[in-house]
C-alpha positions in Angstrom: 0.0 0.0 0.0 1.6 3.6 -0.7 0.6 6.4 0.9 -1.5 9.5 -0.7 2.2 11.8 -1.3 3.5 8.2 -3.3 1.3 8.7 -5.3 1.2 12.7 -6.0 4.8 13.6 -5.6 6.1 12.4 -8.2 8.7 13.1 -11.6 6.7 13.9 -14.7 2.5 14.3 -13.5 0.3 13.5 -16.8 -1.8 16.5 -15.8 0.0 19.4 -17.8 0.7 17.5 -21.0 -3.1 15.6 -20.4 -4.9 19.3 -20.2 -2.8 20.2 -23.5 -4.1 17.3 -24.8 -8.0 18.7 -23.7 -7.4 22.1 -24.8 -6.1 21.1 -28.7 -9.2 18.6 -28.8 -10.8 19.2 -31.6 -14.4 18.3 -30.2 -16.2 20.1 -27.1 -14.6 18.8 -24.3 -15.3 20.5 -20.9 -13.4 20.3 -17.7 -15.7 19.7 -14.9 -14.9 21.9 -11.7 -12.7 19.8 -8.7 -13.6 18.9 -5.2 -10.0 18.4 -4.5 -10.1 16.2 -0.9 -12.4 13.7 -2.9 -9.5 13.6 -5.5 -7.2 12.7 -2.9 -9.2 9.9 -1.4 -9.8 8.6 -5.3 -6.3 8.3 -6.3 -4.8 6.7 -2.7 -8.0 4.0 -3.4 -7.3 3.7 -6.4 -3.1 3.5 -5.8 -2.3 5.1 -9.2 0.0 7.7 -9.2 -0.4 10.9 -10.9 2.2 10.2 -13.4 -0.9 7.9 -15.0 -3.7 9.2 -16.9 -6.1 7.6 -14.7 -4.7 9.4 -11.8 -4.5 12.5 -13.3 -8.1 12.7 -14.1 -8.9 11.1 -10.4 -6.8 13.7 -9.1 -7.1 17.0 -11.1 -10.4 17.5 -12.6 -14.2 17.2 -11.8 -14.5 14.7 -14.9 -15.0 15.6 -18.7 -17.8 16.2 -20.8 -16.9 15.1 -24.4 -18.5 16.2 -27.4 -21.5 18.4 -25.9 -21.5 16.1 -22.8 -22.2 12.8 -25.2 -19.9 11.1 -23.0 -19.4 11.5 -19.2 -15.6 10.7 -18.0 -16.1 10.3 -14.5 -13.2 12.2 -12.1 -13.5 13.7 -8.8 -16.2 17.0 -9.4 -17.8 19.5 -6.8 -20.8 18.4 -4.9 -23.5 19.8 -6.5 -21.2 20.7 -9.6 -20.5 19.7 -12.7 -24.0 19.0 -14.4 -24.4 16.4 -12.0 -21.9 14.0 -13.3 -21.5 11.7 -10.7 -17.8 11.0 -9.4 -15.6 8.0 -9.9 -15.6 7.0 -6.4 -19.5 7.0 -6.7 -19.9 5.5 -9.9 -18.0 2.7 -8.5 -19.1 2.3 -5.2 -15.6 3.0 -3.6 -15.6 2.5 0.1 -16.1 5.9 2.4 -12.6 5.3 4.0 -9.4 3.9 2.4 -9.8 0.1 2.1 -6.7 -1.6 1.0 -8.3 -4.7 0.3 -11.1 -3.2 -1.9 -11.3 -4.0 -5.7 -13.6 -3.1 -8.4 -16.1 -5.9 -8.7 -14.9 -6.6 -12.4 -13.3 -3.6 -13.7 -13.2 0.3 -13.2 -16.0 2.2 -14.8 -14.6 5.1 -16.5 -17.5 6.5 -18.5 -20.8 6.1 -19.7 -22.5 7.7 -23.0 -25.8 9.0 -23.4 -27.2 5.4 -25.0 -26.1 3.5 -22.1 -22.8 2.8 -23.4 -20.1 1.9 -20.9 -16.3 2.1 -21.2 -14.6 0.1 -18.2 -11.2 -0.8 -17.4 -10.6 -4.8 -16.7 -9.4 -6.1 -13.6 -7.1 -9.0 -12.7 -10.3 -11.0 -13.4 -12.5 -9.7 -16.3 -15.8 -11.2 -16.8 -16.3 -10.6 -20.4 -14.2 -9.4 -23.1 -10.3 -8.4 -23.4 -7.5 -8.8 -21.0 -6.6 -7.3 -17.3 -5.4 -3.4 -18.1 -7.5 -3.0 -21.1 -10.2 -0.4 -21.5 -13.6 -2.4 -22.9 -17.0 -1.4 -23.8 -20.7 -2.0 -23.4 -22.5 -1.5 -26.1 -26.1 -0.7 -25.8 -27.1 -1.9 -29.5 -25.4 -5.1 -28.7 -25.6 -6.0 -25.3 -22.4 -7.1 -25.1 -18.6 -5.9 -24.1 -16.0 -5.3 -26.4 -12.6 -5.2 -25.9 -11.0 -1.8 -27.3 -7.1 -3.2 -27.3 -5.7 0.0 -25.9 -5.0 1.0 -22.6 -6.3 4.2 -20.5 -4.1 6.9 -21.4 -4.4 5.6 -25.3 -8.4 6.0 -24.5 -8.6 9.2 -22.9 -6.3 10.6 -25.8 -8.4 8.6 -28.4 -11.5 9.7 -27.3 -10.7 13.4 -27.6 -9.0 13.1 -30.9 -12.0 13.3 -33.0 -12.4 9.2 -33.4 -16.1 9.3 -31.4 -17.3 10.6 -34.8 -16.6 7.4 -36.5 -16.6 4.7 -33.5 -20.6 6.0 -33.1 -21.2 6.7 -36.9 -24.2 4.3 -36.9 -25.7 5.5 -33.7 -26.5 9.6 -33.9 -29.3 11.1 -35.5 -29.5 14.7 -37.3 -30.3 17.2 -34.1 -28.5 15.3 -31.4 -26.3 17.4 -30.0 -29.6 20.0 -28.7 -30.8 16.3 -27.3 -27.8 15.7 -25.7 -26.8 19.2 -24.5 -31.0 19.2 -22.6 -29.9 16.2 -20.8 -28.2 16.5 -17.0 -24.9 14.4 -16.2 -26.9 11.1 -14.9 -29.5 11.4 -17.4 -29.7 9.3 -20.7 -31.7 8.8 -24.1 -33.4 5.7 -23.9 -35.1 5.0 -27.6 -38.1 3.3 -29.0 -37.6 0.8 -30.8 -34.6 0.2 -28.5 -31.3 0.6 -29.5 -30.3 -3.2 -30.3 -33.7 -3.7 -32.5 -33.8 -4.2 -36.3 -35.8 -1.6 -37.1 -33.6 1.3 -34.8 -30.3 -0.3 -36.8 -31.9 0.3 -40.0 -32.8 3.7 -39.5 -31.9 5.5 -36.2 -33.1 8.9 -36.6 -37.1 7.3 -37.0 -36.6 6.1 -33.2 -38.4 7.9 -30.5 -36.3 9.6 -27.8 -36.6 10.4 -24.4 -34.5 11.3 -21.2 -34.6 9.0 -18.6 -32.3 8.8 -15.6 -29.0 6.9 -16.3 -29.8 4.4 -13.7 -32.9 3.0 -15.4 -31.0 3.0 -18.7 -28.3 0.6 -17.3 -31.0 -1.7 -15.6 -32.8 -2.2 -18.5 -29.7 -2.9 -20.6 -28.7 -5.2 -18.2 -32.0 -7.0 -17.7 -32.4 -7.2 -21.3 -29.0 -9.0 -21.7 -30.0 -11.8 -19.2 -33.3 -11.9 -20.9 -31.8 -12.1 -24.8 -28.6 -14.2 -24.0 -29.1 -15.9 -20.4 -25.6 -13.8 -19.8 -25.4 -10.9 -16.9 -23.3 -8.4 -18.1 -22.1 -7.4 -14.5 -21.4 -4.1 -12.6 -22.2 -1.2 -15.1 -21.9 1.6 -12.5 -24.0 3.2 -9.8 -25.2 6.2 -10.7 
């Protein structure tokens, strides 16, 4: 176990060249405000050090808002902040005090999307889809994880650089950004016919749409997936 100054003093913090990163995006990304004891008790939980991506958003920011707050990246924000972007340590249920023997249930939840998307990072045991260290995602038109082959800091980078247009190409509809932008940080878009239907995949844009909190989005994605495939898709966050 290190203590909290391990794991913030250190040679080289990914914070200054991770915020240039942020501010040369070339999509909306917004920098949530920071509760900075919360940040603190994130990273020693976590036992990352701020040399890491993952402990530089844990540390430094409030979270991120990417393209027009389509996808939440949870960090450490204000209470009552931030669009109501729940936290990391919320989102996965980290204990109120440190707890050295503690470990995410599968993986680390990093972020969710609007649809009910969810990008997590695998632990030593992952249920589903890629190896231990690798970033893999829920998708909501599938019901089922896929594994992303990169790691964290070649996510966070990624999903700033532009790529979302293309990795979500088949799932935005003309006039979605004023849907999205009308939602608040633990809401989501749950459509009719859902998401993983025929007749949303052949034309999304002729779905119905409607805000509904994130939390009934994830539980029907995940009751769905037992009832479809007989396979529970595990911890998709608390929120």
């Amino acid at each position: 176990m290190r203590e909290l100054s391990q794991l913030i003093d250190v040679e080289e913090p990914a914070w200054p060249e991770l915020r240039e990163t942020l501010d040369a995006s070339p999509v909306s990304v917004e920098v949530l405000p920071l509760d900075a004891d919360l940040g603190s008790a994130s990273i020693l939980q976590l036992q990352v050090t701020a040399r890491s991506y993952l402990g530089a958003v844990a540390l430094h920011c409030g979270g991120l808002l990417v393209d027009d707050g389509w996808l939440r990246v949870f960090g450490s924000p204000e209470s009552e902040a931030a669009h109501g972007v729940p936290s990391l340590a919320r989102v996965n249920q980290f204990p109120e005090t440190f707890d050295p023997a503690w470990q995410p249930e599968m993986g680390l939840v990093l972020a969710h999307d609007v649809l009910g998307g969810v990008f997590a990072l695998n632990g030593a045991a992952p249920a589903s889809a890629g190896q231990p260290g690798e970033v893999v995602y829920f998708a909501p038109d599938s019901l089922r994880w896929e594994a992303l082959s990169v790691g964290h800091s070649t996510w966070l980078a990624w999903l700033v650089s532009g790529a979302l247009d293309e990795f979500y190409a088949d799932l935005r509809w003309p006039g979605w950004h004023e849907e999205v932008r009308a939602l608040d940080g633990k809401q989501g878009l749950s459509l009719l016919p859902p998401l993983w239907s025929a007749e949303a995949r052949q034309d999304i844009s002729a779905t119905s749409r409607r805000a509904v909190s994130m939390r009934e989005l994830l539980g029907v994605a995940r009751d769905s997936c037992r009832q479809f495939d007989g396979v529970d898709p595990g911890f998709l966050g608390a929120v």
